[in-house]
N, CA, C and O atoms as CSV, one atom per row, in Angstrom:
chain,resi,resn,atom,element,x,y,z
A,1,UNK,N,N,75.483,119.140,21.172
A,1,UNK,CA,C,76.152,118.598,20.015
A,1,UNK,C,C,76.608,119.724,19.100
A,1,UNK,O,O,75.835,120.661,18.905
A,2,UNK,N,N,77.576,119.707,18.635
A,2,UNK,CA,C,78.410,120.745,17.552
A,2,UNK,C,C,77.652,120.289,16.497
A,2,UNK,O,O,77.404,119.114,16.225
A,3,UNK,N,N,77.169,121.637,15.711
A,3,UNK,CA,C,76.491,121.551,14.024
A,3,UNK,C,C,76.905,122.674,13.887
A,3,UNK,O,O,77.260,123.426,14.795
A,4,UNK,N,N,76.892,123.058,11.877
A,4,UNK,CA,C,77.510,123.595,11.311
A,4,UNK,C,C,76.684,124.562,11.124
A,4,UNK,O,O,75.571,124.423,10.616
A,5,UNK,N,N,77.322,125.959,11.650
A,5,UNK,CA,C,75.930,127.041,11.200
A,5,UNK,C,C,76.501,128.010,10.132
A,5,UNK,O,O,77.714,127.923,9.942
A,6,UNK,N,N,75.803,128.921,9.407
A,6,UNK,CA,C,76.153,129.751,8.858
A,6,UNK,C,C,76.188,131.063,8.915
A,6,UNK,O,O,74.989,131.323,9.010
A,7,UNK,N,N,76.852,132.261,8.922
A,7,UNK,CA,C,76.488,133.538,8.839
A,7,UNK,C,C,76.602,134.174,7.759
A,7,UNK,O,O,77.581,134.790,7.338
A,8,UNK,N,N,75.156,133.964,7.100
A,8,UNK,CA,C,75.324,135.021,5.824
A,8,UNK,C,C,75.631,136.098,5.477
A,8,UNK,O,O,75.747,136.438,4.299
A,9,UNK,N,N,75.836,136.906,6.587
A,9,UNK,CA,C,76.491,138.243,6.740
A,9,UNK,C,C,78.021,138.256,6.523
A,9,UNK,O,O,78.534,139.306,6.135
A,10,UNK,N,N,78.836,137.096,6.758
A,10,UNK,CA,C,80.040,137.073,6.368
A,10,UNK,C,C,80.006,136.271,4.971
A,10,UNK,O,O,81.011,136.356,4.265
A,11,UNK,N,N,78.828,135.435,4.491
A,11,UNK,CA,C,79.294,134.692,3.278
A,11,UNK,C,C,79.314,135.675,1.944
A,11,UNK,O,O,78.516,136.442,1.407
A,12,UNK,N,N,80.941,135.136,1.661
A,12,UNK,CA,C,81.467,135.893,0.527
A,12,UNK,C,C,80.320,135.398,-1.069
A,12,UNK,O,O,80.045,136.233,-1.931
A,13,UNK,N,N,79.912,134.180,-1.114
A,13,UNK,CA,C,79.229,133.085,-2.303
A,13,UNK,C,C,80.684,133.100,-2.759
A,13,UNK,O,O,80.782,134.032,-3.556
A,14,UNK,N,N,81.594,132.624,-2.645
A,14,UNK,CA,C,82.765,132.158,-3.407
A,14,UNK,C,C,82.714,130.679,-3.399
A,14,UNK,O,O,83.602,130.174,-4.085
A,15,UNK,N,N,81.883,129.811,-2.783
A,15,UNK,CA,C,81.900,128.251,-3.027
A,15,UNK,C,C,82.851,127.570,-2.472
A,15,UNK,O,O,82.972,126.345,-2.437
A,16,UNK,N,N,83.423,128.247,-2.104
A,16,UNK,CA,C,84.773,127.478,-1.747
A,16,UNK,C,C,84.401,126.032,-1.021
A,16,UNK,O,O,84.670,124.887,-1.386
A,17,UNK,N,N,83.621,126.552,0.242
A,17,UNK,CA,C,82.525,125.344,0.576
A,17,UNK,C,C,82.577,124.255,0.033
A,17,UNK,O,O,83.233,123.281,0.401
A,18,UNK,N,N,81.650,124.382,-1.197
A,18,UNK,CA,C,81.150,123.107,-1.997
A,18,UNK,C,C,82.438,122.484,-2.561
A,18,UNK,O,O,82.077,121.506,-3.216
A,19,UNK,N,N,83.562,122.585,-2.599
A,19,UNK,CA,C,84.687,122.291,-3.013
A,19,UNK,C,C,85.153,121.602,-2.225
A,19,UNK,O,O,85.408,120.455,-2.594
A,20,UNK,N,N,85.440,121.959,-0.922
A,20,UNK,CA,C,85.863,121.721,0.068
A,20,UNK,C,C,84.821,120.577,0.531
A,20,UNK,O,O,85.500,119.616,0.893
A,21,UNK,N,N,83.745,120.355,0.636
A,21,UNK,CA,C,83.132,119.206,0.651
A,21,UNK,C,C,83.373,118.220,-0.435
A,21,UNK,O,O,83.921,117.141,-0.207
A,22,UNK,N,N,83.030,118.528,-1.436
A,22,UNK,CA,C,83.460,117.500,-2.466
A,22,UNK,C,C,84.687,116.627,-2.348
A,22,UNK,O,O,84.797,115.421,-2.567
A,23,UNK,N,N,85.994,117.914,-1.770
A,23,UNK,CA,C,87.385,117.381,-1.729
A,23,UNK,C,C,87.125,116.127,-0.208
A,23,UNK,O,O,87.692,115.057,0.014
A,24,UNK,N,N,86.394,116.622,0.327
A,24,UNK,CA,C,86.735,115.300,1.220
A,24,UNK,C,C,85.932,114.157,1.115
A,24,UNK,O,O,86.111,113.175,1.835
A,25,UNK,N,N,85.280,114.208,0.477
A,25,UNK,CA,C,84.712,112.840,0.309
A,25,UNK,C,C,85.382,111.905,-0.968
A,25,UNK,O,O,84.889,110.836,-1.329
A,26,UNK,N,N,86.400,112.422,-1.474
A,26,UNK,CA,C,87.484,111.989,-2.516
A,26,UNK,C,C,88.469,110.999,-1.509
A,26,UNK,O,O,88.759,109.840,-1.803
A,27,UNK,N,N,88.759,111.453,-0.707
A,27,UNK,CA,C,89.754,110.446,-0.178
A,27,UNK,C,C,91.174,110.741,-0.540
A,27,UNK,O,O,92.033,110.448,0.291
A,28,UNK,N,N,91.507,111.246,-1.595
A,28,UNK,CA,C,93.083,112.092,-2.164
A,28,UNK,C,C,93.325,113.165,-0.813
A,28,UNK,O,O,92.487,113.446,0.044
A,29,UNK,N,N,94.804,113.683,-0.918
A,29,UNK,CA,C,95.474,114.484,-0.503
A,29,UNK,C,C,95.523,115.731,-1.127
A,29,UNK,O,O,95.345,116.721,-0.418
A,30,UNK,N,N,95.730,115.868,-2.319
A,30,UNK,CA,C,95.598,116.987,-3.117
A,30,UNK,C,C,94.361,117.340,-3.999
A,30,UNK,O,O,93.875,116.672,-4.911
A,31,UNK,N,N,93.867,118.867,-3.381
A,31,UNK,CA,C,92.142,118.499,-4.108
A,31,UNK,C,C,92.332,119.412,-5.379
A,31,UNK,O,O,91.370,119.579,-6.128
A,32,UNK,N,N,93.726,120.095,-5.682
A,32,UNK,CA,C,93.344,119.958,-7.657
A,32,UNK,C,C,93.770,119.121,-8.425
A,32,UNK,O,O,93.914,119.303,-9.634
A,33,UNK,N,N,94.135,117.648,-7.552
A,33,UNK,CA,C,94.156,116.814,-8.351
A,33,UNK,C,C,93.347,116.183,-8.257
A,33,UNK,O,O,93.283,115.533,-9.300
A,34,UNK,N,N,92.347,115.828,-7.398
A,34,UNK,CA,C,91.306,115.384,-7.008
A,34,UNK,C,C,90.094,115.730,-7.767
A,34,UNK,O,O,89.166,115.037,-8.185
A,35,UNK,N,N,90.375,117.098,-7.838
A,35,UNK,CA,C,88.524,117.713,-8.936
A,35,UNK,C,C,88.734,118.475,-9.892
A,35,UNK,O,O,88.093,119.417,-10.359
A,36,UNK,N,N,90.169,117.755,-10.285
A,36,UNK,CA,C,90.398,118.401,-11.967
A,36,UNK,C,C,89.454,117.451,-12.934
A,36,UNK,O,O,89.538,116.235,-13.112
A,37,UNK,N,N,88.630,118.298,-13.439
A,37,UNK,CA,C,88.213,117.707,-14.676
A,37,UNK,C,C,86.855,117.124,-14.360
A,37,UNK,O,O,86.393,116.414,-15.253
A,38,UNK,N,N,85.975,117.308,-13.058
A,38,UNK,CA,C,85.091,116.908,-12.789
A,38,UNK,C,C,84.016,117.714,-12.042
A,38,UNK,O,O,84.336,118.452,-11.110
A,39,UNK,N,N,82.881,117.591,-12.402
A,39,UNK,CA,C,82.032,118.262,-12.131
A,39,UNK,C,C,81.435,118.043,-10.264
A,39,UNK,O,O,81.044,116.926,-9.924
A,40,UNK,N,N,81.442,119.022,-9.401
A,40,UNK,CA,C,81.655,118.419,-8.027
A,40,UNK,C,C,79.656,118.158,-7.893
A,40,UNK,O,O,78.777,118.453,-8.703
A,41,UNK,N,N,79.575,117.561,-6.645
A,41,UNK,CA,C,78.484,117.335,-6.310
A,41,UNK,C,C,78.854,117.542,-4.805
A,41,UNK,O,O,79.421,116.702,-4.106
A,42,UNK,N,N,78.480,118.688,-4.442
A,42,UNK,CA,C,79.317,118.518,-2.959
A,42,UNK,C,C,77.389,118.329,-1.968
A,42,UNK,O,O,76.257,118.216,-2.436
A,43,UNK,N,N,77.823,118.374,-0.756
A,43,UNK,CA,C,76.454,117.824,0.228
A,43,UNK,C,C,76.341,118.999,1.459
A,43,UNK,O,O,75.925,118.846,2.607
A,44,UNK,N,N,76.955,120.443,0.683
A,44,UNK,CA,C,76.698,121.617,0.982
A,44,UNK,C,C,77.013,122.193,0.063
A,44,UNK,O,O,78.112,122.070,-0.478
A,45,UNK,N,N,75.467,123.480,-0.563
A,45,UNK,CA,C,75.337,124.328,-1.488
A,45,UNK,C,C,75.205,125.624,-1.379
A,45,UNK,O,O,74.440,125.625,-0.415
A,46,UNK,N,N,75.333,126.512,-1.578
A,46,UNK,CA,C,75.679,127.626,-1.904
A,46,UNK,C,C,74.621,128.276,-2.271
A,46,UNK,O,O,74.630,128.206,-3.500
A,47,UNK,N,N,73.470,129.025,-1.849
A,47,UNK,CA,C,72.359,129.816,-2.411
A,47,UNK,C,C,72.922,131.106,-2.521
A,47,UNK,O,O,73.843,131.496,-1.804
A,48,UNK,N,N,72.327,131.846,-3.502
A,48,UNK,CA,C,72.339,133.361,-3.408
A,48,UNK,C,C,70.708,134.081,-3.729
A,48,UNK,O,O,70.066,133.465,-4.580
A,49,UNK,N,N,70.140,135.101,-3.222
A,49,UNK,CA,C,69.388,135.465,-3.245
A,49,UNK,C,C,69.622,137.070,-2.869
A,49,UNK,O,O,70.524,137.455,-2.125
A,50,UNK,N,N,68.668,137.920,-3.502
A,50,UNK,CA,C,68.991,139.339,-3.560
A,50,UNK,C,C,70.200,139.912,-2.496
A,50,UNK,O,O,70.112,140.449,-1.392
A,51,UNK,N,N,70.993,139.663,-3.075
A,51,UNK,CA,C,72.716,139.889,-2.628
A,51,UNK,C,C,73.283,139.609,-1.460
A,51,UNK,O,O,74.268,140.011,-0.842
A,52,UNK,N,N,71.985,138.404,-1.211
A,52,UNK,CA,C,72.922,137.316,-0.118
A,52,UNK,C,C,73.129,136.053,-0.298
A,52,UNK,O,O,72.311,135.346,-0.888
A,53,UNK,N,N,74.545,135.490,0.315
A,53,UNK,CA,C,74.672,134.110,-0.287
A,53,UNK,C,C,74.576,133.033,1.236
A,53,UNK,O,O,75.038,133.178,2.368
A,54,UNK,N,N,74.136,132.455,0.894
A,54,UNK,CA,C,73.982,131.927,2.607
A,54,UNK,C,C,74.673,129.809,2.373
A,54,UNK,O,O,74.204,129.120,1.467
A,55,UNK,N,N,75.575,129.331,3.213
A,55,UNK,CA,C,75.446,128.032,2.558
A,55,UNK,C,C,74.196,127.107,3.130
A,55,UNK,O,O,73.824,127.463,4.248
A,56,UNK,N,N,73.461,125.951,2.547
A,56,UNK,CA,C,72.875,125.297,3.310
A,56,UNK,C,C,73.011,123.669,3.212
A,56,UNK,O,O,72.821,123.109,2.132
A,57,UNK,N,N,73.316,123.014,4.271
A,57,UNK,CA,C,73.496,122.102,4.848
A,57,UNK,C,C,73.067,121.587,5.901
A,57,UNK,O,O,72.752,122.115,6.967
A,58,UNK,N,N,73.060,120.114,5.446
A,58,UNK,CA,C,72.173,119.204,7.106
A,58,UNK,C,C,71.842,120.328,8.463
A,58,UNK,O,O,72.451,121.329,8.840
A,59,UNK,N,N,70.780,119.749,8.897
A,59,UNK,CA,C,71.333,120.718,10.084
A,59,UNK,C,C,71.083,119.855,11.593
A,59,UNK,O,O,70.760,120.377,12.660
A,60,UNK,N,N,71.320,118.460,11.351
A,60,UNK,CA,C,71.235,117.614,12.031
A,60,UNK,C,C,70.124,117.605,12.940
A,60,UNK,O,O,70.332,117.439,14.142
A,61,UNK,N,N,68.939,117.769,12.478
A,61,UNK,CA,C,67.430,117.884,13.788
A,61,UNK,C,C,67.376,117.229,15.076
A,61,UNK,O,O,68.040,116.194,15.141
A,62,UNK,N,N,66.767,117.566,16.084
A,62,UNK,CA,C,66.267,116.990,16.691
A,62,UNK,C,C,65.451,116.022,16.671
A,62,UNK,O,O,65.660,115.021,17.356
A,63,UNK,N,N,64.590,116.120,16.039
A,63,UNK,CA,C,63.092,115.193,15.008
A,63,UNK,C,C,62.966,115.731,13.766
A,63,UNK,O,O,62.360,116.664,13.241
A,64,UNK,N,N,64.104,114.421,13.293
A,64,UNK,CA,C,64.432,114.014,11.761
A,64,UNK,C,C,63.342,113.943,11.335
A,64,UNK,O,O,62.575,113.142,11.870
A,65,UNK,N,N,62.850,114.820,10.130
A,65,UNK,CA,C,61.586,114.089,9.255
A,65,UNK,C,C,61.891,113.241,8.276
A,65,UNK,O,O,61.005,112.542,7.786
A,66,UNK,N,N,63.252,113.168,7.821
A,66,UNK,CA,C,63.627,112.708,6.607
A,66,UNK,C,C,63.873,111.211,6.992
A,66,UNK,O,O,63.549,110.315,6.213
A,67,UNK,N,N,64.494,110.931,8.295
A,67,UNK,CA,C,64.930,109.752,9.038
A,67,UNK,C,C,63.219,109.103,9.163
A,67,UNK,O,O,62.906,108.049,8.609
A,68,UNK,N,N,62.398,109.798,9.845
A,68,UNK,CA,C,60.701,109.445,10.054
A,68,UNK,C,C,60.503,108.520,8.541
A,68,UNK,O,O,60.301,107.306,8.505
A,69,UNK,N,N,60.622,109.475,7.286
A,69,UNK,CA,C,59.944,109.139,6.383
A,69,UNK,C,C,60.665,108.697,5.667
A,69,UNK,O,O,60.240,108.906,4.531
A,70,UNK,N,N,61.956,107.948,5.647
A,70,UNK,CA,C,62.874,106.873,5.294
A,70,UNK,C,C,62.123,105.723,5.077
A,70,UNK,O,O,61.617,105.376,6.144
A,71,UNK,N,N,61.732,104.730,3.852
A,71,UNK,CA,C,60.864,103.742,4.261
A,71,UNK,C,C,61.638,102.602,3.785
A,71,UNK,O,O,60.930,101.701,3.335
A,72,UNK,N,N,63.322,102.316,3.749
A,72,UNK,CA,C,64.115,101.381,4.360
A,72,UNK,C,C,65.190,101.441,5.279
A,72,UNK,O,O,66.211,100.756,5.226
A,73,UNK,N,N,64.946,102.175,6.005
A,73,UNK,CA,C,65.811,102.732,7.055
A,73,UNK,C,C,66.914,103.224,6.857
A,73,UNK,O,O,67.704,103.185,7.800
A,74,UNK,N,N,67.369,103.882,5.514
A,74,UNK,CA,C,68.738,103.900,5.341
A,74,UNK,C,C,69.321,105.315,5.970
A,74,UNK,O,O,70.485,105.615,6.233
A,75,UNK,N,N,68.286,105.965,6.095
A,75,UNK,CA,C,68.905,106.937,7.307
A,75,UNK,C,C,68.709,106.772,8.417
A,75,UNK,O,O,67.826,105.968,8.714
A,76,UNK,N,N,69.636,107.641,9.748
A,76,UNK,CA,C,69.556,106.910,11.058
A,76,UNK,C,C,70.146,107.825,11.648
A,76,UNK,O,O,71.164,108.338,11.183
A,77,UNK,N,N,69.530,108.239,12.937
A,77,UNK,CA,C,70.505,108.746,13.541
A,77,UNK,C,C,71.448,108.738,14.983
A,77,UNK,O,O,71.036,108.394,16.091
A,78,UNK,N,N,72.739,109.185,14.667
A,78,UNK,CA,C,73.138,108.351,16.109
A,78,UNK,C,C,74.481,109.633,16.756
A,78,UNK,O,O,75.089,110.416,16.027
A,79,UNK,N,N,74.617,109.527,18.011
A,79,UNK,CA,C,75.224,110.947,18.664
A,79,UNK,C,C,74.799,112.260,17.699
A,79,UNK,O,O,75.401,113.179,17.144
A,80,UNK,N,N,73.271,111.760,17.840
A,80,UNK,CA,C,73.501,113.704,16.760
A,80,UNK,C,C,73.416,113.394,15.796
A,80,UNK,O,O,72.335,113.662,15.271
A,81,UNK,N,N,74.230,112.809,15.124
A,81,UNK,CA,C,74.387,112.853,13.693
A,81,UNK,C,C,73.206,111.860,12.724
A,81,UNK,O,O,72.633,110.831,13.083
A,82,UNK,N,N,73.132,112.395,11.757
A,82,UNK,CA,C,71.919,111.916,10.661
A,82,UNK,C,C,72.668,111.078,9.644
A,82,UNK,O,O,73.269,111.682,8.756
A,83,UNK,N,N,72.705,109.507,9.678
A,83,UNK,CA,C,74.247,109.513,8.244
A,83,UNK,C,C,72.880,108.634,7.419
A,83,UNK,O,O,71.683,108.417,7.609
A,84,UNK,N,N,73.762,108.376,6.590
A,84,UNK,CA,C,72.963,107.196,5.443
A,84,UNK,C,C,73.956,105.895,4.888
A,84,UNK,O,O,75.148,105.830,4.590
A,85,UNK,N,N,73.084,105.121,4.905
A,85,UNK,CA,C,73.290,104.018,4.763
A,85,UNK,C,C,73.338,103.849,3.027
A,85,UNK,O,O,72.367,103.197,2.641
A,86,UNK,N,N,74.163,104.249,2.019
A,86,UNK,CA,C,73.892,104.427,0.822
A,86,UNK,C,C,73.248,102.784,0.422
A,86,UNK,O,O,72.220,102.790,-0.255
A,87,UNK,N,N,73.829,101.406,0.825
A,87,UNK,CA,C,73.471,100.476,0.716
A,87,UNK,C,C,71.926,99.779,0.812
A,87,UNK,O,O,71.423,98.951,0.052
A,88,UNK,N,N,71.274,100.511,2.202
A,88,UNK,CA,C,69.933,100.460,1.464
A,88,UNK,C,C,68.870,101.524,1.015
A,88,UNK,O,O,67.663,101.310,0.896
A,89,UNK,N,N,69.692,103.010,0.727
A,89,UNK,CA,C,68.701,103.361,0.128
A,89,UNK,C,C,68.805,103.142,-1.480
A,89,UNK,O,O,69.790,103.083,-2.216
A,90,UNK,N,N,67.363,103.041,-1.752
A,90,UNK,CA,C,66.396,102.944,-3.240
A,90,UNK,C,C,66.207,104.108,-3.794
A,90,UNK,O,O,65.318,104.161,-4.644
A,91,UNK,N,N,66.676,104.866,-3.601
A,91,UNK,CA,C,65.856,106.425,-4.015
A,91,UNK,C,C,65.052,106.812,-4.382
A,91,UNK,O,O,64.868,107.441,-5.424
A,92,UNK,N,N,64.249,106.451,-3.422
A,92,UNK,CA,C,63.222,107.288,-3.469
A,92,UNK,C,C,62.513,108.386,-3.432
A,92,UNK,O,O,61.460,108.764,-3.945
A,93,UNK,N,N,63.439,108.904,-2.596
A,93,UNK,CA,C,63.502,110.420,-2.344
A,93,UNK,C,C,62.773,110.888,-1.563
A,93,UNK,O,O,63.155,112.023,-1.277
A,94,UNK,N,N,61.776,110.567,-0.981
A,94,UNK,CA,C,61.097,110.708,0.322
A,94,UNK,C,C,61.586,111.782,1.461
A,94,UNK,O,O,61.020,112.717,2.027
A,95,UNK,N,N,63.308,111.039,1.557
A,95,UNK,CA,C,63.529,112.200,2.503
A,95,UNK,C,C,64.216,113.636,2.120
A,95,UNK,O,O,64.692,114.531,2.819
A,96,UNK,N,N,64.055,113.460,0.639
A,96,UNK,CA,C,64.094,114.843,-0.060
A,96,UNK,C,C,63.364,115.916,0.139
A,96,UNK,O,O,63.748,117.047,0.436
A,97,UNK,N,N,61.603,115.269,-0.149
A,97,UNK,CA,C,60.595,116.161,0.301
A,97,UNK,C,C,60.126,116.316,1.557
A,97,UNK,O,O,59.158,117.039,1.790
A,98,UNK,N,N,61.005,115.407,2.821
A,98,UNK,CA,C,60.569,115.535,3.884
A,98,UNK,C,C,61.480,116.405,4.459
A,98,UNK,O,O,61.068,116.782,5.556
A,99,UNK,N,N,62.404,116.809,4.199
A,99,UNK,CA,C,63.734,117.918,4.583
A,99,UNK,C,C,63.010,119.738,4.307
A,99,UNK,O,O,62.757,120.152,3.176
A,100,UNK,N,N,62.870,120.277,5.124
A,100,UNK,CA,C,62.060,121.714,5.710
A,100,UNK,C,C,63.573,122.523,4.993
A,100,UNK,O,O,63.263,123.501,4.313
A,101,UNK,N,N,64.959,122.276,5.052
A,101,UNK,CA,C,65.610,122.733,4.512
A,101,UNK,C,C,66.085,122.752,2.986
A,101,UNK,O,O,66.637,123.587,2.270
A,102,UNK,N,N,65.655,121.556,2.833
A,102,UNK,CA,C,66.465,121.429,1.185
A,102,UNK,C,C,68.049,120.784,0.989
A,102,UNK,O,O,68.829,120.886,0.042
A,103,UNK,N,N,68.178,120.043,2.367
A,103,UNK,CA,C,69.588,119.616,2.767
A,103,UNK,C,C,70.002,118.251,2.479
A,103,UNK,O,O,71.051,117.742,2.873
A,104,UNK,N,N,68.839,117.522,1.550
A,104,UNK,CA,C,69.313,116.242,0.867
A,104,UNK,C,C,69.122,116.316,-0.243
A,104,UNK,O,O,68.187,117.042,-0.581
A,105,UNK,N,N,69.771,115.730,-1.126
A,105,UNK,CA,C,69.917,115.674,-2.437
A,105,UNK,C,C,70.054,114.213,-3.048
A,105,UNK,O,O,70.181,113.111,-2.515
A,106,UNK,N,N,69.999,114.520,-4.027
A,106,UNK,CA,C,69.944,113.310,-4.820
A,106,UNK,C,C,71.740,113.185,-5.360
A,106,UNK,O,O,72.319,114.225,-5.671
A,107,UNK,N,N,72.631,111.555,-5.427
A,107,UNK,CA,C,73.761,111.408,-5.783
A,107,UNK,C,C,73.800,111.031,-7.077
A,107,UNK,O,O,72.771,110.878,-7.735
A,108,UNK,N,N,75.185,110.819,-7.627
A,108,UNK,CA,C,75.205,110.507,-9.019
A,108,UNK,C,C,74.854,109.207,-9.528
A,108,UNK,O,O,74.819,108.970,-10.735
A,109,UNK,N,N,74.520,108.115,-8.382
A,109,UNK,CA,C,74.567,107.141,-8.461
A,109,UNK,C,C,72.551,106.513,-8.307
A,109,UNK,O,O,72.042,105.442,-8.636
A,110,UNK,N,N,72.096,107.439,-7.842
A,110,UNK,CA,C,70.669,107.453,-7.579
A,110,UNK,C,C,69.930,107.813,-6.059
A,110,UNK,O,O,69.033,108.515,-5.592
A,111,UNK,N,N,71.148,106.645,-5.566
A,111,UNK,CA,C,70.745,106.997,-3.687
A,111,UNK,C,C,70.829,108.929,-3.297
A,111,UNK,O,O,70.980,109.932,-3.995
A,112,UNK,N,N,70.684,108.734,-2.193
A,112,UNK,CA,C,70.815,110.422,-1.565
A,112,UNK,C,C,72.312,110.496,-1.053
A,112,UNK,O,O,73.199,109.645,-0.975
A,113,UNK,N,N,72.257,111.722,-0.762
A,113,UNK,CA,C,73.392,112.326,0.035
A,113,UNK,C,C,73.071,113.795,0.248
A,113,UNK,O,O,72.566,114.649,-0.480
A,114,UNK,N,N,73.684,113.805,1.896
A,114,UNK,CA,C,73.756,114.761,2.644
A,114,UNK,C,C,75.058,114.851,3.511
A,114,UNK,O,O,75.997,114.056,3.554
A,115,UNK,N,N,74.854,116.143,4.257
A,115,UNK,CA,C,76.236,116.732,4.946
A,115,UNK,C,C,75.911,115.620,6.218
A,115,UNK,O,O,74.862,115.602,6.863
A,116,UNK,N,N,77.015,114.751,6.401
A,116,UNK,CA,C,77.321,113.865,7.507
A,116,UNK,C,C,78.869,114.810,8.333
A,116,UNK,O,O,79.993,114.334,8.487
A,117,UNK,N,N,78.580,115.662,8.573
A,117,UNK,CA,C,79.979,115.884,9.636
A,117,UNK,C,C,81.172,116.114,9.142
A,117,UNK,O,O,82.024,116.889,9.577
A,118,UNK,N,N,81.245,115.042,7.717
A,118,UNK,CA,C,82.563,114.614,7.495
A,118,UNK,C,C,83.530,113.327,8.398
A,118,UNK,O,O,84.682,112.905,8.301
A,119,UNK,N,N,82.388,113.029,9.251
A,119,UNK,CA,C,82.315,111.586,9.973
A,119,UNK,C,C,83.147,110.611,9.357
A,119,UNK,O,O,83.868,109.857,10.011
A,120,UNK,N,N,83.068,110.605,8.145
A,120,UNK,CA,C,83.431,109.228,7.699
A,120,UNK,C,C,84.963,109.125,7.004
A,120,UNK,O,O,85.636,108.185,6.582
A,121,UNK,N,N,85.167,110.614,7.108
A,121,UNK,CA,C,86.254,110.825,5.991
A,121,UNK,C,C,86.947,111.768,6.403
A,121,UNK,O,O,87.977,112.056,5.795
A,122,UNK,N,N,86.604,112.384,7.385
A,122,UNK,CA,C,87.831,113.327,7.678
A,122,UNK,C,C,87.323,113.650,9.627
A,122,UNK,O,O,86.268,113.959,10.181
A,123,UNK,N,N,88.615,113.389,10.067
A,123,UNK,CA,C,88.189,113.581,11.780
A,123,UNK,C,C,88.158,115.425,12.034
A,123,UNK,O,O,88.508,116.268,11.209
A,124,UNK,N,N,87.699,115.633,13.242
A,124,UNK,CA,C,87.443,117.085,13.658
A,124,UNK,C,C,86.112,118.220,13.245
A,124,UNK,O,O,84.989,118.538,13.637
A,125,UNK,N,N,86.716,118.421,12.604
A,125,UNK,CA,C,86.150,120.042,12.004
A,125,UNK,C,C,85.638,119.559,10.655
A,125,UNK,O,O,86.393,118.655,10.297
A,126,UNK,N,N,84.840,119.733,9.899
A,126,UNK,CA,C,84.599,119.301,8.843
A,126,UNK,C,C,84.821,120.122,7.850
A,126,UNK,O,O,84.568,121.302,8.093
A,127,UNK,N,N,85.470,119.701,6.125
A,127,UNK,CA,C,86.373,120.619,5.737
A,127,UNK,C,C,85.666,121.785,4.535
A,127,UNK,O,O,86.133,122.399,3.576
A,128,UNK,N,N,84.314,121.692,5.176
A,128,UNK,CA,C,83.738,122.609,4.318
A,128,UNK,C,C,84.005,124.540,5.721
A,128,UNK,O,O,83.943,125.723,5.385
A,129,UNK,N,N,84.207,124.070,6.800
A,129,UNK,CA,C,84.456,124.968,8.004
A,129,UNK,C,C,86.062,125.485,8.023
A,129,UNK,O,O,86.381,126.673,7.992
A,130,UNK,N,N,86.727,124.691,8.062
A,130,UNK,CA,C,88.171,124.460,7.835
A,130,UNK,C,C,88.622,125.471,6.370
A,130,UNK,O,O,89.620,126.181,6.495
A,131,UNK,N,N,87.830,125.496,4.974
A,131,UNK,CA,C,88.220,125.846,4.438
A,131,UNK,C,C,87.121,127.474,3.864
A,131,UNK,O,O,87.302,128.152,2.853
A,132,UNK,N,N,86.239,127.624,4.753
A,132,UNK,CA,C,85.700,128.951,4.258
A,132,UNK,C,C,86.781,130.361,4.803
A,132,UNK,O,O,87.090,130.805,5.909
A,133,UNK,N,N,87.102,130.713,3.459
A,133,UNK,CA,C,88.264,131.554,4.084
A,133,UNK,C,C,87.888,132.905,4.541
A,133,UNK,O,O,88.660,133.836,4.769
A,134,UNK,N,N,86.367,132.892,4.665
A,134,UNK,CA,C,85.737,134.251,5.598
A,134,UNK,C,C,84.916,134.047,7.140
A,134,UNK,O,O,84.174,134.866,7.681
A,135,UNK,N,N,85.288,132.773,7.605
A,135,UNK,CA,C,84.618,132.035,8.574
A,135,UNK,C,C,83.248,132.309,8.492
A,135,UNK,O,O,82.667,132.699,9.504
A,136,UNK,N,N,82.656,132.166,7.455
A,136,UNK,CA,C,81.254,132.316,7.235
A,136,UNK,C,C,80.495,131.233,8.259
A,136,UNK,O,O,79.587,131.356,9.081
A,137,UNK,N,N,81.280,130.158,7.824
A,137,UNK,CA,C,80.761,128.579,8.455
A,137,UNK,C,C,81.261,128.150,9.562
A,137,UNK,O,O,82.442,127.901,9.318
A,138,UNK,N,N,80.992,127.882,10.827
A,138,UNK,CA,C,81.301,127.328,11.901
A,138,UNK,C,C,81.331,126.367,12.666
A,138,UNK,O,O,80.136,126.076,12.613
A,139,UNK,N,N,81.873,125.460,13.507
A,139,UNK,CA,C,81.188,124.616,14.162
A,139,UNK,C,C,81.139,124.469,15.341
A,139,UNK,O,O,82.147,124.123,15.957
A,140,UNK,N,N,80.238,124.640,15.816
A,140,UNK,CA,C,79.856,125.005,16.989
A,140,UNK,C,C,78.541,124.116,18.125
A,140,UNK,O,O,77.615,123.387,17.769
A,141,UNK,N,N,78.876,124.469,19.278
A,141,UNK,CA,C,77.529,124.047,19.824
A,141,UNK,C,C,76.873,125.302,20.526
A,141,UNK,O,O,77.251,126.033,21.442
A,142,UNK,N,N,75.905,125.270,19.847
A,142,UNK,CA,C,74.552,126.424,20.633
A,142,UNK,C,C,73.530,126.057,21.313
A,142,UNK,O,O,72.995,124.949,21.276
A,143,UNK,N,N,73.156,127.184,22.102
A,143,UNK,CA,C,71.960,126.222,22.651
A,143,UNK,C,C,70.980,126.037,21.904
A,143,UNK,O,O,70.944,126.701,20.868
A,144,UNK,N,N,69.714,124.934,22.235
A,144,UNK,CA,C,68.296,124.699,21.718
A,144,UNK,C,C,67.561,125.696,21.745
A,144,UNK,O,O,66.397,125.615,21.351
């Protein structure tokens, strides 16, 4: 299965990323008209640490802990992919602290959100990959 990896050795921390996620889950064509004037919440972030910036996002597991410790099923996973069901999660957050990465978050609305592919909203390549303009981010399949 193709997942999104990173090489921190090429990441510039310019964010562009988190932009580029945000912009596609907007649904618009044009993303400075899209995230003028709004504060993004994108479902890939941007760390920096002693002068490296690395992005981190889902990383679609093998044995989901966050999916395990879901306690209304609203995550699930299917070809690979980990999505959520925003409808029944409660937020609880459970699979916040059950994530070894730090790759779910909490939305503006209460439920979670995480990096789904771009599955739902944009076909191919997902446009946080598409738009790192140092190919920091990839998508790829590697082995186990």
């Amino acid at each position: 299965m193709k997942r999104v990896y990173v090489n921190e050795k090429w990441c510039l921390g310019c964010h562009l990323c988190e932009y580029y996620c945000a912009f596609a889950s907007t649904g618009e064509k044009d993303m400075a008209r899209a995230l003028k004037d709004i504060r993004i919440n994108p479902r890939i972030r941007v760390e920096e640490r002693n002068g490296i910036s690395f992005a981190v996002s889902c990383r679609h597991c093998t044995e989901p802990l966050c999916v395990k410790g879901c306690i209304t099923g609203a995550l699930s996973k299917s070809g690979g992919i980990i999505t959520v069901d925003r409808n029944r999660c409660i937020g609880c957050y459970t699979c916040i602290l059950s994530c070894p990465y730090g790759a779910v978050s909490p939305s503006e609305d209460g439920a979670i959100q995480k990096c789904e592919l771009c599955i739902k909203t944009h076909e191919g390549t997902p446009r946080c990959v598409s738009g790192c303009p140092n190919g920091a981010i990839v998508f790829e399949e590697r082995g186990e």
